[in-house]
N, C-alpha and C positions, 0 to 999 in steps of 0.2 A: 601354268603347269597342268598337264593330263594325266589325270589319277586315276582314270578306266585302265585298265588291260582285258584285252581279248583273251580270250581261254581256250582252249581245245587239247581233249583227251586224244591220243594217238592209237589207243591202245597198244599193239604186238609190234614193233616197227624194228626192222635190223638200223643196227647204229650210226652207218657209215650215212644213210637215207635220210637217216633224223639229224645228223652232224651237217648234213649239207643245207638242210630245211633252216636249220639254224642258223646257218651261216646267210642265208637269204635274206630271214628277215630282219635281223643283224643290218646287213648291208642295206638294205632300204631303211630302213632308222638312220642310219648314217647319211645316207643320199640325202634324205630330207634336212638333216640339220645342217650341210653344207650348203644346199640351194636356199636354206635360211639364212643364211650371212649377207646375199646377196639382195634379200627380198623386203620391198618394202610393205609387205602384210605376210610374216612371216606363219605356216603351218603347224599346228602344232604335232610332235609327235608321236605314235600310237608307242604301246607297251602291249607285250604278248606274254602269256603263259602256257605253258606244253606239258602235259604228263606223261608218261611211255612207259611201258615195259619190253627191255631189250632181250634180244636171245643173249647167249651165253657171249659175252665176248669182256676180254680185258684191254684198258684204254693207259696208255703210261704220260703223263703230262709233262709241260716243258720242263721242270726240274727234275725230274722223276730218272733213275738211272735203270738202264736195260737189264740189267743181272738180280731186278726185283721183282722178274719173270723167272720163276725157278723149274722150269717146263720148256720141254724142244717143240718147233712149230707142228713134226710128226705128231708130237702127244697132244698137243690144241686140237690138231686135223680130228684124234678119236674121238675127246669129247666136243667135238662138234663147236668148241669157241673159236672166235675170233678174236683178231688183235691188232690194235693202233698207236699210233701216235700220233696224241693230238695235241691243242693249241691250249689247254688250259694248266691253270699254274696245278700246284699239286704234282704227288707220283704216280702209281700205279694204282690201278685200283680193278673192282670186276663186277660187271651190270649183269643180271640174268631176270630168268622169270621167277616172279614171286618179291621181285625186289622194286619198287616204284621210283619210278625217277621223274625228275619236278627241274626243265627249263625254263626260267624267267630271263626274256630276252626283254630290258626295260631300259629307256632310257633313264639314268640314274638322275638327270638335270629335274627332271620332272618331279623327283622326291630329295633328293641328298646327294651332293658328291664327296664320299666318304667309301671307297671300298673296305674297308674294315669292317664299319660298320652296317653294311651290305653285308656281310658274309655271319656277322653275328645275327643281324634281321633272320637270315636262312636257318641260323641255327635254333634260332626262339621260336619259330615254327612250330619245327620239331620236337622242341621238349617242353609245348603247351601240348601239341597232340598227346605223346607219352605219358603226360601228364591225365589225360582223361583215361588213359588205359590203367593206371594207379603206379605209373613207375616214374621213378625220379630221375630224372635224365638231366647231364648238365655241361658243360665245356671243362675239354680239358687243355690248362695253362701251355699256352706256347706250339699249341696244335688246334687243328681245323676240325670240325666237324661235332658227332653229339656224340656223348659218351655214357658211359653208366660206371660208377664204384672206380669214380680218379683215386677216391684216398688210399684205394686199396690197390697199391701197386699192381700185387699177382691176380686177381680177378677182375680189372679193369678191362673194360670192352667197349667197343666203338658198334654203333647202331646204326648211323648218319654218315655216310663222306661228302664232305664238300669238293668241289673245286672249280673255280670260274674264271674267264675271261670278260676281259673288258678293253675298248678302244672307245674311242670317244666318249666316254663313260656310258657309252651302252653294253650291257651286260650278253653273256652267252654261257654256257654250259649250268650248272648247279648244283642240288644236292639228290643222293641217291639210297633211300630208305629200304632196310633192309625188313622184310615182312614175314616172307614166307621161304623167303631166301634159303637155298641149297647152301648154307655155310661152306660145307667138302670146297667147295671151287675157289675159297680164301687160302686153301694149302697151297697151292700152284704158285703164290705171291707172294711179295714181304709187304699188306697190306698196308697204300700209301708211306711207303718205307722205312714203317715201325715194324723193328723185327720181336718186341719183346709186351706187343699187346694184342688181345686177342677181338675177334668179331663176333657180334651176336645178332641176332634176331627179333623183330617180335614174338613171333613163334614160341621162338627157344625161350623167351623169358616168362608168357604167360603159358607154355604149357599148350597149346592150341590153336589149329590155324585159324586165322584172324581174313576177317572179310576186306580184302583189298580196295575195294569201290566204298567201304564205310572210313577206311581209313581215309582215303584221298579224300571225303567229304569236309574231314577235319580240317586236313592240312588247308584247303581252299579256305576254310572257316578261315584259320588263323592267318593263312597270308593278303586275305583283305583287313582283318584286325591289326596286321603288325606292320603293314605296309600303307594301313587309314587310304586303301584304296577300292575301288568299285570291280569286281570280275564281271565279264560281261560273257556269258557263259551259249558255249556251242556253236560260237560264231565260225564263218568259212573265210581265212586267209590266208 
């Protein structure tokens, strides 16, 4: 099993750009573990990591229903967002700047074939990071992603959305960390197709914009801690 992943920061990247790159190396993980079947000194295969901040655009997933865009294409055209539909589970959701996003394109054979457990991995990430910011962050029951104050029905807020794909249990899309996030652009939505919880920030929570490149430091921290794997950092693939 190979427990490196490759790393690389994208910085500013429109989505459809970063959705195809993914889909790339995706498909070359996949290539290699078929031409594995056949080989008798089989390859092993690489694991990638991607970070990105995207313009303004909202992405509505396979489950996801089109009327959880509450906005006409004319009004996306003004604020300047885009819009897709794409291949990963989950519904609607919205990437901009200030918001950091973390693709793990990995092959799961190399660590665990457990998508569940894949997706709770993503979310321990996240609420070790929060956690050195002094906020208690934690799942909430029967939904994706990272939450803050489940017990409390009316003030409950989501920080983290997940949502990923996987074919041959190599993984694609991931989660999308809200930092500095323009919240205003979650009204246009019915935020992953909860209409009766709201979104929040880092920002909004502590009060103060928060240094986006200290934050991703974390998160790299805890996704080689939670994933007991190696980043091999700045590499060109």
């Amino acid at each position: 099993m190979n427990r490196h992943v490759l790393y690389k920061h994208l910085g500013t990247l429109e989505y459809e750009q970063c959705w195809k790159y993914q889909e790339q190396l995706m498909q070359k993980i996949i290539d290699i573990k078929l031409a594995n079947r056949n080989s008798l000194s089989p390859q092993p295969t690489p694991n990638y990591l991607l970070s990105v901040e995207h313009p303004h655009v909202y992405t509505l997933g396979k489950s996801g229903k089109e009327n959880h865009l509450l906005v006409s294409e004319d009004f996306l055209k003004k604020i300047n967002a885009s819009y897709y539909k794409v291949n990963r589970g989950g519904d609607i959701t919205y990437h901009g700047y200030g918001q950091l996003v973390v693709y793990p394109i990995l092959d799961l054979e190399n660590f665990f074939t457990d998508i569940h457990k894949y997706v709770r991995f993503l979310e321990e990430i996240i609420i070790r990071t929060l956690n050195e910011y002094g906020i208690k962050a934690e799942r909430s029951s029967g939904e994706t992603g990272v939450w803050l104050d489940t017990h409390l029905p009316e003030k409950a807020r989501k920080i983290c959305a997940i949502g990923v794909r996987s074919s041959r249990w190599v993984t694609m899309h991931g989660l999308a960390f809200n930092i500095n996030t323009d919240i205003n652009y979650f009204n246009y939505i019915i935020p992953c197709g909860i209409a009766n919880k709201k979104v929040t920030s880092l920002h909004l929570e502590l009060g103060y914009k928060v240094d986006e490149m200290e934050v991703l430091s974390k998160i790299l921290k805890h996704f080689e801690s939670v994933f007991e794997c190696h980043l091999i950092k700045n590499t060109d693939f």
